[in-house]
C-alpha positions in Angstrom: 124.5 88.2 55.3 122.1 88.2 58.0 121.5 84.2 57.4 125.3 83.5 57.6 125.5 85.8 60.6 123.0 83.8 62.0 123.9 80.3 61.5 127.6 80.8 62.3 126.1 81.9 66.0 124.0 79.1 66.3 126.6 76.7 65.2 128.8 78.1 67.6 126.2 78.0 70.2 125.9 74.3 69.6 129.8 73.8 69.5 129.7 75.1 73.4 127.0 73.3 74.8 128.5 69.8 75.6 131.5 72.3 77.2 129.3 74.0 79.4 127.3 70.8 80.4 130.2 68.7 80.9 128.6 65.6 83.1 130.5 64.1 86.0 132.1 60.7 85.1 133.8 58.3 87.8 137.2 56.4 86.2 134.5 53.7 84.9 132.8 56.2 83.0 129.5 55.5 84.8 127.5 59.0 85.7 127.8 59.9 89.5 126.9 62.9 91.5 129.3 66.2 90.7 131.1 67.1 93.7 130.7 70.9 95.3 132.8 73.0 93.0 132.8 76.0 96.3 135.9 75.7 97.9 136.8 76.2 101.2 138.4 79.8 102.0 141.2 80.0 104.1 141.5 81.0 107.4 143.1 84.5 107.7 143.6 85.9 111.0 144.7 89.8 112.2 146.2 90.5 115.2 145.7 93.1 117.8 146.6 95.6 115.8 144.4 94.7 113.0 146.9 94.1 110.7 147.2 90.5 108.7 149.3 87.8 111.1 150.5 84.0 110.5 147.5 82.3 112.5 149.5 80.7 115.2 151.1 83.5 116.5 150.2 85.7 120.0 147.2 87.6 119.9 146.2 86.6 116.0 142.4 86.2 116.0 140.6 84.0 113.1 138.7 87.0 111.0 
């Protein structure tokens, strides 16, 4: 039982890997450099208050 458990893990473990390790790939399929997957966050702004406002308006402040 042991063995089984043991080689259905490591099968499994193999199954994953080329998921994980996924290269990037242009349209060619030539290798090229993976692009920064952190995003930018967006800008939330308060106003005077302190509560959350539509950046724009009076007296909202980038937080």
């Amino acid at each position: 039982m042991l063995k089984s458990l043991l080689l259905a893990v490591s099968l499994v473990g193999l199954a994953a890997a080329p998921a994980i390790a996924a290269p990037c790939r242009d349209a060619k399929g030539k290798f090229v450099k993976c692009a920064d997957k952190a995003t930018a966050k967006p800008v939330r702004c308060k106003d005077a208050k302190g509560k959350f406002a539509k950046c724009g308006t009076a007296g909202a402040k980038a937080i």
